[in-house]
C-alpha positions in Angstrom: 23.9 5.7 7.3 26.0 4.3 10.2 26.9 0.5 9.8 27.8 -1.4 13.7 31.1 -3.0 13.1 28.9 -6.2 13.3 27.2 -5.5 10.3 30.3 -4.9 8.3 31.7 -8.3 9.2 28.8 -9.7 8.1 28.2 -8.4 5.1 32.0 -9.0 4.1 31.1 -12.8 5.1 28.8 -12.7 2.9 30.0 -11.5 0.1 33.2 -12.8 -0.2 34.5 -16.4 -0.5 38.0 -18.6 0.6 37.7 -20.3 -2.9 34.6 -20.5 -5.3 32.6 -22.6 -2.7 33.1 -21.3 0.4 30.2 -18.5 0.0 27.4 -18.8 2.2 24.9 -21.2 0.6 22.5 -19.5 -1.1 19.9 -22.5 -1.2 18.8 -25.8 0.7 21.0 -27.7 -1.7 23.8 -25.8 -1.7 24.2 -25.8 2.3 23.4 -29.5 2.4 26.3 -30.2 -0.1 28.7 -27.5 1.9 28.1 -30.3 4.8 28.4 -33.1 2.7 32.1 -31.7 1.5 33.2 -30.9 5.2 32.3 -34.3 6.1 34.5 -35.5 3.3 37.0 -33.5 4.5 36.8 -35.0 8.2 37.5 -37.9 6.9 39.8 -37.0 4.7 41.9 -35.6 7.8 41.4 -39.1 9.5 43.0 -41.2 6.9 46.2 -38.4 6.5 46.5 -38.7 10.2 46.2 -43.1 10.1 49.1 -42.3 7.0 46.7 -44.0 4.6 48.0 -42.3 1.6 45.0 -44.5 -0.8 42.5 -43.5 1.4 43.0 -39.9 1.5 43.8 -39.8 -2.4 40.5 -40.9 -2.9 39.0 -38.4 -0.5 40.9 -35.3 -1.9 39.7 -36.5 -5.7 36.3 -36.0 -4.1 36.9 -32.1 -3.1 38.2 -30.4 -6.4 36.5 -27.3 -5.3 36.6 -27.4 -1.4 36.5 -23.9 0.5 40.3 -24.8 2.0 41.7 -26.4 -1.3 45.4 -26.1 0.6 44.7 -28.4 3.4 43.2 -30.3 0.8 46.4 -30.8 -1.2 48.2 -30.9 2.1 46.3 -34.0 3.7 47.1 -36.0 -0.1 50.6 -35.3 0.2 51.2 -35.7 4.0 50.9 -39.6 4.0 52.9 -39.7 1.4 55.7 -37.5 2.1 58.5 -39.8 2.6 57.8 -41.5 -0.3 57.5 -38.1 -2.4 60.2 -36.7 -4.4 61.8 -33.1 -3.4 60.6 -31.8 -6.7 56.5 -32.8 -5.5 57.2 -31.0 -1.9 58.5 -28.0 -3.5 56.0 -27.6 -5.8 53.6 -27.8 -2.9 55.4 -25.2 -1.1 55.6 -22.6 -4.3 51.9 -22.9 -5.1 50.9 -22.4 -1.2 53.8 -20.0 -0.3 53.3 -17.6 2.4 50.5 -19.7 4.0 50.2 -21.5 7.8 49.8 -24.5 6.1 53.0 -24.5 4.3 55.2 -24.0 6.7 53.3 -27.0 8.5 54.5 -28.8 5.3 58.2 -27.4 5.7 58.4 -29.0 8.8 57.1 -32.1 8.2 59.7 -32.3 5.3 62.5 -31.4 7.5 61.7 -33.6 9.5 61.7 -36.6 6.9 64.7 -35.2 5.8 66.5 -35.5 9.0 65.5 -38.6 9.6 66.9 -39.7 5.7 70.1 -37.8 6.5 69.7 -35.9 3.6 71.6 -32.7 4.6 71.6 -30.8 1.7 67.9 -30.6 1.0 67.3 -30.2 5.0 70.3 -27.2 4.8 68.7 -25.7 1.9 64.8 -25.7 3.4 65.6 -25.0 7.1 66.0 -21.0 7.0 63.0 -21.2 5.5 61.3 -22.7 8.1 59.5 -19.2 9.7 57.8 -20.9 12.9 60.8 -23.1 13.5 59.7 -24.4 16.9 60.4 -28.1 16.6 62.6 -29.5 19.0 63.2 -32.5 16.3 64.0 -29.8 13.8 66.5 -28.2 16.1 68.3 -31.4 17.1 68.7 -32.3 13.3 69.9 -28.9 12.6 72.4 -29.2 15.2 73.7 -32.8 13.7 73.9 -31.0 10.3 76.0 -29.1 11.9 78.2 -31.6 13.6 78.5 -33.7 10.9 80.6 -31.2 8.8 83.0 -30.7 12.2 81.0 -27.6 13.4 81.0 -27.2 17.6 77.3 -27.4 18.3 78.1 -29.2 22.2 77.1 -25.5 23.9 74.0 -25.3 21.8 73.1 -29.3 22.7 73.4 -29.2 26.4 71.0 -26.5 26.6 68.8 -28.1 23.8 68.8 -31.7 25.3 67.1 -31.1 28.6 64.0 -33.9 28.4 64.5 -37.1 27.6 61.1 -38.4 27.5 60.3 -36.5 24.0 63.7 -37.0 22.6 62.9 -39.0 19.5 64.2 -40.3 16.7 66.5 -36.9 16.1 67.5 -36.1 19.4 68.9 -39.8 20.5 70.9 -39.5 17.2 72.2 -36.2 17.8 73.5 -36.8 21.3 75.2 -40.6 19.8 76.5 -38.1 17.1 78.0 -36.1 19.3 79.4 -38.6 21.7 80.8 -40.6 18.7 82.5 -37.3 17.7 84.3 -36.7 20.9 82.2 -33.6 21.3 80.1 -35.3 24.4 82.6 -36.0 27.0 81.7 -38.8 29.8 80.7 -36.1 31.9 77.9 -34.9 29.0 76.4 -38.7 28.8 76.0 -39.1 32.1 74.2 -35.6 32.9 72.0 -37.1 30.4 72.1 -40.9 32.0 70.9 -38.8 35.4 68.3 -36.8 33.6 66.5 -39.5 31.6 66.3 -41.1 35.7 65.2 -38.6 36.9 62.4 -38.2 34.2 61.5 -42.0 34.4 62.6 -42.2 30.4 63.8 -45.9 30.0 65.0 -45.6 26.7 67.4 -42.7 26.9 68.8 -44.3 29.8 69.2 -47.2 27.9 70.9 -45.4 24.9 73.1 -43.2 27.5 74.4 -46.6 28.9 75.1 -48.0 26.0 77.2 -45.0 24.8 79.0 -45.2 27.8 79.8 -48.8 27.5 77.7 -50.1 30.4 75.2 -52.2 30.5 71.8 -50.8 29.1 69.3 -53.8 31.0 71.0 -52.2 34.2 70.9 -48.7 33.1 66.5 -49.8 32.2 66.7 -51.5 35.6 67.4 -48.3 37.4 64.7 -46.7 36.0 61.9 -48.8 36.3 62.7 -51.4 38.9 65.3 -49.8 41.1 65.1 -52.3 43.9 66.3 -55.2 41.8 69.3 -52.2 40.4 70.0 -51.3 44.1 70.4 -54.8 45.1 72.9 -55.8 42.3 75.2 -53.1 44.5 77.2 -50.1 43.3 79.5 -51.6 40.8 83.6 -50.9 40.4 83.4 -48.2 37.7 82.0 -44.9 37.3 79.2 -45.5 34.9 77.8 -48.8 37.3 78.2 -46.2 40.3 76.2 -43.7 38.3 73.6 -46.3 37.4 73.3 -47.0 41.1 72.8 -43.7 41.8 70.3 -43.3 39.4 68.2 -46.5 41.2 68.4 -44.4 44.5 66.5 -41.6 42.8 63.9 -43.8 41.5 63.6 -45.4 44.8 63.6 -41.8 46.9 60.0 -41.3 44.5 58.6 -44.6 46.2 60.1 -44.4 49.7 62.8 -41.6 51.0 63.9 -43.6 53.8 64.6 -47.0 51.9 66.7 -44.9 49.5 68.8 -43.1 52.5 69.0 -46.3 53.8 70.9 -47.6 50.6 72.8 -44.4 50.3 74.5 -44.2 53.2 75.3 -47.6 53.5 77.4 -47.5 50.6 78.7 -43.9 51.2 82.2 -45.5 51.5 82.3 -46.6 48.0 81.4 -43.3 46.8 83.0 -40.1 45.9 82.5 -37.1 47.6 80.9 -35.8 44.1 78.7 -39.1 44.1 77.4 -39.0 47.5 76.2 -35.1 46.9 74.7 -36.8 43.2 72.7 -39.1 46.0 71.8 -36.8 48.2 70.4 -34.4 45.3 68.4 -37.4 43.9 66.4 -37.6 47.1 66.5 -34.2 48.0 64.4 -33.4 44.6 61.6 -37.3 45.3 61.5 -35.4 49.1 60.9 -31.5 47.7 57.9 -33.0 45.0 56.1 -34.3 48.6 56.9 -31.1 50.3 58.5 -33.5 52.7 60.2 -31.8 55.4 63.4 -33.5 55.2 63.8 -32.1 51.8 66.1 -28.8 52.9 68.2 -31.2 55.2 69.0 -33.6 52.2 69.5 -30.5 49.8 72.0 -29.3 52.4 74.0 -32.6 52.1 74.0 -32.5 48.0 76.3 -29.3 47.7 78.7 -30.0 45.0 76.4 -32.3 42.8 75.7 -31.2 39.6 71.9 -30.4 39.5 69.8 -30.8 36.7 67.1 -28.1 35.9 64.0 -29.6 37.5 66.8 -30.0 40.9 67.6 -26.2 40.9 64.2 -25.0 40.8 63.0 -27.4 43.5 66.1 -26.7 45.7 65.3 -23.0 45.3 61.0 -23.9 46.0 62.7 -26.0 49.2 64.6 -22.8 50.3 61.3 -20.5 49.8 59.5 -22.6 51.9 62.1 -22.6 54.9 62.8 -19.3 54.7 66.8 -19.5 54.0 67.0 -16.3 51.3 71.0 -17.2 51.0 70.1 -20.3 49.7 67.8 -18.9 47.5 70.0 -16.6 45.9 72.8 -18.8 46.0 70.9 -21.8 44.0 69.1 -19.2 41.7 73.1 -18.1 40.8 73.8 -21.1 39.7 70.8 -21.8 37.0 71.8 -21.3 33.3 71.2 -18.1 32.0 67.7 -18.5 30.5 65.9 -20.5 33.2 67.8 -17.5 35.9 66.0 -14.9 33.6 62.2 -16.4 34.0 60.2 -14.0 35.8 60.0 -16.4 38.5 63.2 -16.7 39.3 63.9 -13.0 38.3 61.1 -12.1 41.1 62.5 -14.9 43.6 66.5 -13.6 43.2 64.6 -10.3 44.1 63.1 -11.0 47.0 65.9 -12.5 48.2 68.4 -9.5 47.3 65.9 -7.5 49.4 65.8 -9.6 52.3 69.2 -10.6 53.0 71.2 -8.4 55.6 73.3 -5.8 53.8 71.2 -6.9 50.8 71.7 -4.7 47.4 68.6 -3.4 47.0 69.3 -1.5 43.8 69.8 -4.7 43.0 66.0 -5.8 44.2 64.9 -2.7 42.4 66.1 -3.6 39.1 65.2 -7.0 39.3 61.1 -6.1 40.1 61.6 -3.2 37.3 63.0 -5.8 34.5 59.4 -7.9 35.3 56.8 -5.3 36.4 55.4 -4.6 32.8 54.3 -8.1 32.7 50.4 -8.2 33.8 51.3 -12.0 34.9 51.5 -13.4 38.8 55.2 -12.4 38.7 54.9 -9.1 36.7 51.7 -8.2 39.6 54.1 -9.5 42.4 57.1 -7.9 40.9 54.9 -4.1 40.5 53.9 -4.4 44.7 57.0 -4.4 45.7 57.8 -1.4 43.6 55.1 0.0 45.9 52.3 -0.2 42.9 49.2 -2.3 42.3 47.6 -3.8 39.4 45.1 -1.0 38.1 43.3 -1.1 34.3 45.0 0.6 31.8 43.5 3.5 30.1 41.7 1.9 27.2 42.8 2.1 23.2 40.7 4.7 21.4 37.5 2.8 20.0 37.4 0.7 17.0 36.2 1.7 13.5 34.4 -0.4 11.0 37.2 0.4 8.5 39.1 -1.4 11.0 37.5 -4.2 11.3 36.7 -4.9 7.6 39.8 -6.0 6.5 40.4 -8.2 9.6 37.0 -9.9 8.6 38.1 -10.1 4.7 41.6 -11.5 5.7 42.5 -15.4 3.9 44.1 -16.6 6.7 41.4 -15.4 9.7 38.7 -16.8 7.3 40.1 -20.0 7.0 40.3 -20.6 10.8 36.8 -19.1 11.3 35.5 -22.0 8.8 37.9 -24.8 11.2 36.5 -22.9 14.1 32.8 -23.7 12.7 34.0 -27.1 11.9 35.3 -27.8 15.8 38.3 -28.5 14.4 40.4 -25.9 16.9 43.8 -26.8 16.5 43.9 -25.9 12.7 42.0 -22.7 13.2 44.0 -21.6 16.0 47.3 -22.3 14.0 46.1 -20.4 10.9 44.8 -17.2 13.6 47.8 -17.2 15.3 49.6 -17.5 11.7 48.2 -13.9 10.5 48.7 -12.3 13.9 52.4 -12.1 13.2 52.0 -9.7 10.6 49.4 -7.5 12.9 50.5 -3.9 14.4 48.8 -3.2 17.7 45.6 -1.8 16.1 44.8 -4.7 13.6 45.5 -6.8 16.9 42.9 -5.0 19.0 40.5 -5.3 15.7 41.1 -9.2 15.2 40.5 -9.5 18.5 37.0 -7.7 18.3 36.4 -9.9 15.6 36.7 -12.7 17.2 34.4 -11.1 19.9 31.6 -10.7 17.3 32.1 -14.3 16.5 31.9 -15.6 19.7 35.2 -17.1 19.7 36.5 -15.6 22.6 39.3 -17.7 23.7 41.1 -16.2 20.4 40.1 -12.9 21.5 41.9 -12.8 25.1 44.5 -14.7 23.1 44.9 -12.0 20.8 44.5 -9.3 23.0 46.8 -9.9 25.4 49.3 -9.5 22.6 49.3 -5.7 22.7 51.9 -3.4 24.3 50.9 -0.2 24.3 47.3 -0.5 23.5 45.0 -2.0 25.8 41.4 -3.2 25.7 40.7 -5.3 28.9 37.6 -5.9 28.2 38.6 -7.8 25.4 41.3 -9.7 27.6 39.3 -10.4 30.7 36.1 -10.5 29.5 33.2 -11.8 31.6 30.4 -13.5 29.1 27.2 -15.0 30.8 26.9 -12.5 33.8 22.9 -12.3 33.7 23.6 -16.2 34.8 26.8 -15.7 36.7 26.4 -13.1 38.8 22.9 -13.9 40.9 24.8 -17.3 41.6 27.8 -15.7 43.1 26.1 -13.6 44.6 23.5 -16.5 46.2 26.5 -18.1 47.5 29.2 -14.9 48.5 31.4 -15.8 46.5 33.6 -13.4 44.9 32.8 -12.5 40.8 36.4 -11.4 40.2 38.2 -15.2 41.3 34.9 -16.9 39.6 35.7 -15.1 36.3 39.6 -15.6 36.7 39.2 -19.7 37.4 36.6 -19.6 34.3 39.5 -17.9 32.4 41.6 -20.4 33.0 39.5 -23.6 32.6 38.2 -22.9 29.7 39.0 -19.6 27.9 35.0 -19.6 27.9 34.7 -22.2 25.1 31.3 -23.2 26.6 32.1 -27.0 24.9 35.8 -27.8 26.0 36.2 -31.1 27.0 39.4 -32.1 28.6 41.3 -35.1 28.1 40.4 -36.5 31.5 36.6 -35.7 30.6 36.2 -32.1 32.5 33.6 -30.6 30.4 31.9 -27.2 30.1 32.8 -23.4 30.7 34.0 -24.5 34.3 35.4 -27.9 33.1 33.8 -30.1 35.6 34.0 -33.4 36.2 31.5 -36.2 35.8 32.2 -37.4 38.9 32.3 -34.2 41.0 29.4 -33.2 38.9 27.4 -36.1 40.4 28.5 -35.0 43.9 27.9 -31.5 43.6 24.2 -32.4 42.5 23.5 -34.6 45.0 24.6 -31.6 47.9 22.4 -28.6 46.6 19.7 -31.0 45.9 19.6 -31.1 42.4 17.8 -34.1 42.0 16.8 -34.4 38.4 20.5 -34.0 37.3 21.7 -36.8 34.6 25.0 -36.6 33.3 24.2 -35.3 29.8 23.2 -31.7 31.9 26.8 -30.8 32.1 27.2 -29.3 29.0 24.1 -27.4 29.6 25.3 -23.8 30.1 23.5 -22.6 33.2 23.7 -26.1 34.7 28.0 -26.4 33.8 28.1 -22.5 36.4 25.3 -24.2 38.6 27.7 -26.9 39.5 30.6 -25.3 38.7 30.4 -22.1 41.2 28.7 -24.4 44.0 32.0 -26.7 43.6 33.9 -23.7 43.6 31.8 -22.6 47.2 32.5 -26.2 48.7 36.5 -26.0 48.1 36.6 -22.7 49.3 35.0 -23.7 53.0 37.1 -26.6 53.0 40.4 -24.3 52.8 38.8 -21.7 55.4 38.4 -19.2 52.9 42.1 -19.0 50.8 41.4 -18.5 47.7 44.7 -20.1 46.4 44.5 -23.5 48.4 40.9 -23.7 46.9 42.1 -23.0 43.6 44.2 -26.1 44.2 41.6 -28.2 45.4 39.5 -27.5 42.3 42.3 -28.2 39.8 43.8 -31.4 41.2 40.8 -32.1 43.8 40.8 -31.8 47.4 42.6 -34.4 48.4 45.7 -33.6 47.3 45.2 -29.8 48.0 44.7 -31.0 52.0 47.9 -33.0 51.6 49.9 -30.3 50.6 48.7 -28.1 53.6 49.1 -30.7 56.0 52.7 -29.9 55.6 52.8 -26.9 56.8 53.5 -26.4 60.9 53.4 -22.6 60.4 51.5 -19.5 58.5 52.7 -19.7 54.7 52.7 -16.7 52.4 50.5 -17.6 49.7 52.9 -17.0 47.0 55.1 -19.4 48.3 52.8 -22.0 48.8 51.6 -21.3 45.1 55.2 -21.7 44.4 55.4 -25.2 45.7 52.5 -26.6 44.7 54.5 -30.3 43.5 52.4 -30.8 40.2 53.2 -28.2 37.6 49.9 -27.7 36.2 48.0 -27.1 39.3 51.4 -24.4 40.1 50.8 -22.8 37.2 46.8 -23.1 37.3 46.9 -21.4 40.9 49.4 -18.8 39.9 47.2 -18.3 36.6 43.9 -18.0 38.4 45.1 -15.6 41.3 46.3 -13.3 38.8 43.3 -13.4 36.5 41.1 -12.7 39.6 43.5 -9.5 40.5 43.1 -8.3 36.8 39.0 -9.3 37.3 38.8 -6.9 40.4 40.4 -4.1 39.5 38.1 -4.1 36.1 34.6 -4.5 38.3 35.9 -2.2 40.9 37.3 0.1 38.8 40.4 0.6 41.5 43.7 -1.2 42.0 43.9 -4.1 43.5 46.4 -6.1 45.3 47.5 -9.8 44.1 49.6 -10.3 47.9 46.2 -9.5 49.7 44.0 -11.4 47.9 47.3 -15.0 48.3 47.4 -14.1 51.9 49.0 -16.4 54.1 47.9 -20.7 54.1 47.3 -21.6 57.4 48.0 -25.4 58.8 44.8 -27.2 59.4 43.8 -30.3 61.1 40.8 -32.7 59.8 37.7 -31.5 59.8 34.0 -33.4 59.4 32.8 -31.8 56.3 36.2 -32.3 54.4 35.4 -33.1 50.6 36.6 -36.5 49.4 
């Protein structure tokens, strides 16, 4: 007899269990006490999370035979852990060896450890840290480091690049270094400059202070730059630096009061200090698509420029069409931000267009990205004269396949965090077995996760592959008996529906953002109300919007509405419906000529609406060529933003 893959998962759900519990209940009582443990296991969470260490010790003595008896153990020791000897961590980490959970544990511990200075212990458990992705872990390990006279200034500089989540152990590792000679002047006030620029009070307080200034000026600066600017520049480096610092802040609130107060005091400025000013408002002007931005950034060469400056220089250049200055500022980014395929694909675009360009060069460049099915890798393949097409698909899946993706610890214990809504544990313990996958068991957790309905883990997974594909499993499109007579009602195209879906909510039909976007299509209570009210939906009440056919209803007619309002470009509506219309027509009203579309995506000022756009476009591309079943171009479907003056049925 032939079993469907879904009745092999099944059955091995059945039958098998995470710990003596966790089998599916096999009476009233028994589910009803299953509930009454994950409850107690909520809150035992809660009061690990608050650090009440009493509290959760009282909870955990209430679960001796929970289905995840490791988080157990792991939520009575975390509130305790600075407290707890190295002999009690340890033992934690021996009995639950090999698991997500404890390398969670790890680095917590390291970073107690740091903070205790206790290098031996943090020396000894460090390389065992598998994940090590902690920036606080990092800037510890690099003190270690300094502390017994090692060079670790290289390794910091590239480290220490945002002040605004330094902590605890990155504060002390750059007063480590500057107390050991290893941070020169020039070191502290790259990193005075940067916590301005990132509006990070405290880091500009602590840079000040190492640099023997005054750190209520330095604070100042940042957050009331008037009152810094009209104290004047100061006699010495570090008050000049501090001034310059106020100009920046000021050049976010008003460009011309801060060119005012830069070139008034140009005289008591080096030539070094003026370029510093001119970057500062050269990078406020580029984030408001200003069109005095590629003036000023002409007027800051020589400055040293922080990351964020390069990359907004280079967006400034895109937009006025100077390729020279594109390459040229490109050049000069460190190593690893030169390599991102955005900048790979921008250096070659630029090689190609400059006169007696290399275009080897531009070759190589597209080549090194074109593999990539992202916006750049899709960009990167049409200028190799190729279009994004499907890949033929991996050979089908087996039930012998799947049953030991089904039976694995790990994937069980994030299905039962999954069940529980509890997504950040589950996704940590998926993506903690999918390092140990091949290609194959990757395509067959991912088709798990299809049978379970958790798709977002399933494009996730999926898109891990790289030489065997299954695109149905990475742009899937669930809810199409729903989704496709609505687009189709209102012409709107399935593929960029799908690809804006994608990205909103990786079709978890209950995400809720932070700001209170709900839904597959993550809509807003307030546009939600709007949208209602336009196509007549008159018995709409807010509690709808989780309502599946109701969150596309709104969703797609929202999506129609944005779309008119940008005359039809897909990208400047993706814009709109990501940071809301408003702001989408602001950014077009600076434009006095046809923009390519992948330049306007390029400088769109808020990050996540850049990368949302970028995201969605290519999504969409992927999207078409799967419905169509032909190849499909991502330039054709940006085309060009055109300028636009107001119009009566503008959205608000």
């Amino acid at each position: 007899m032939f079993f469907s893959p879904k009745l092999v998962v099944v059955a091995i759900l059945a039958g098998s269990c995470l710990s003596s519990s966790a089998a599916a209940p096999d009476s009233p009582a028994a589910a009803a006490q299953m509930r009454a443990d994950d409850e107690l296991f909520l809150l035992l969470r809660e009061a690990a999370r608050q650090d009440n260490a009493a509290t959760a010790a009282a909870y955990a003595a209430r679960l001796p035979q929970y289905a995840i008896p490791s988080y157990v153990d792991y939520y009575r020791l975390k509130p305790r852990l600075r407290e707890a000897s190295a002999d009690e961590v340890r033992e934690f980490l021996t009995r639950h060896q090999g698991s997500a959970i404890a390398d969670r544990m790890r680095n917590d511990w390291l970073l107690e450890l740091g903070r205790a200075r206790d290098w031996v212990n943090f020396d000894q458990q460090l390389p065992l840290f598998v994940l090590n992705d902690d920036t606080q872990v990092k800037c510890y390990h690099l003190m270690s480091r300094a502390v017994k006279g090692e060079k670790v200034a290289a390794d910091a500089r590239t480290l220490l690049i945002n002040p605004p989540n330094y902590g605890e152990a990155c504060a002390s590792l750059v007063a480590t270094l500057a107390q050991a000679g290893q941070f020169s002047t020039d070191d502290l006030l790259a990193q005075l400059r940067l916590a301005g620029e990132q509006h990070a009070t405290g880091p500009a307080r602590r840079a000040a202070v190492l640099l023997g200034a005054s750190e209520t000026r330095a604070a100042q600066a940042v957050d009331v730059p008037a009152l810094a600017m009209a104290r004047g520049v100061g006699a010495d480096r570090v008050e000049r630096e501090i001034y310059l610092v106020a100009i920046g802040r000021m050049a976010r609130t008003s460009i011309r009061l801060a060119t005012v107060a830069l070139e008034k005091n140009l005289g008591t400025l080096s030539l070094q200090e003026q370029a510093t000013g001119w970057a500062s408002i050269a990078y406020a002007a580029s984030m408001t698509l200003s069109p005095e931005a590629y003036g000023l950034w002409q007027r800051s060469a020589g400055a040293p420029l922080s990351q964020e400056q390069l990359q907004w220089k280079t967006r400034t250049a895109l937009r006025q069409g100077d390729w020279k200055m594109v390459a040229d500022t490109i050049e000069a980014m460190p190593p690893q931000l030169r390599s991102d395929p955005a900048w790979t694909y921008w250096m070659g675009r630029a090689m190609a267009k400059l006169s007696g360009a290399n275009h080897e060069l531009a070759q190589a460049l597209f080549t090194r990205i074109a593999d990539q099915n992202n916006f750049y890798g899709q960009l990167a393949m049409e200028e190799l004269g190729q279009q994004v097409s499907i890949p033929t698909p991996a050979r089908a899946l087996t039930p012998l396949e799947i049953a030991p993706i089904a039976a694995n610890p790990g994937l069980r214990r994030a299905m039962k965090f999954f069940s529980m809504r509890l997504r950040f544990e589950g996704t940590r313990e998926w993506n903690w077995e999918l390092r140990k996958f091949n290609e194959r068991e990757l395509l067959a957790a991912a088709e798990f996760a299809r049978q379970n309905d958790i798709l977002d883990r399933m494009v996730n997974t999926s898109e891990r592959t790289r030489t065997e594909f299954d695109y149905t499993q990475r742009f899937p499109s669930p809810h199409n008996e729903i989704l496709q007579p609505t687009t189709t009602n209102l012409g709107l195209d399935r593929a960029w529906v799908y690809g804006l879906i994608r990205q909103e909510s990786r079709f978890i039909t209950d995400a809720r953002s932070g700001v209170g976007a709900s839904g597959l299509m993550q809509v807003m209570p307030a546009t939600s109300q709007y949208v209602a009210r336009k196509i007549g939906l008159t018995d709409f009440a807010q509690g709808m919007l989780n309502d599946l056919r109701t969150n596309i209803l709104l969703g797609t007619n929202y999506m129609n509405m944005v779309l008119a309002n940008a005359d039809g470009s897909q990208p400047l509506a993706s814009a709109a419906y990501n940071a809301g219309p408003g702001r989408a027509r602001t950014w077009r009203a600076t434009l006095n000529a046809p923009m390519e579309g992948a330049i306007f995506a390029e400088s769109i000022p808020y990050t996540e609406t850049r990368t949302y756009v970028k995201n969605v476009l290519a999504n969409a591309t992927n999207y078409a060529a799967l419905f169509e079943n032909k190849p499909q171009s991502l330039k054709a479907r940006l085309g060009v933003v055109t300028p636009s003056g107001a119009r009566a049925n503008q959205l608000p």
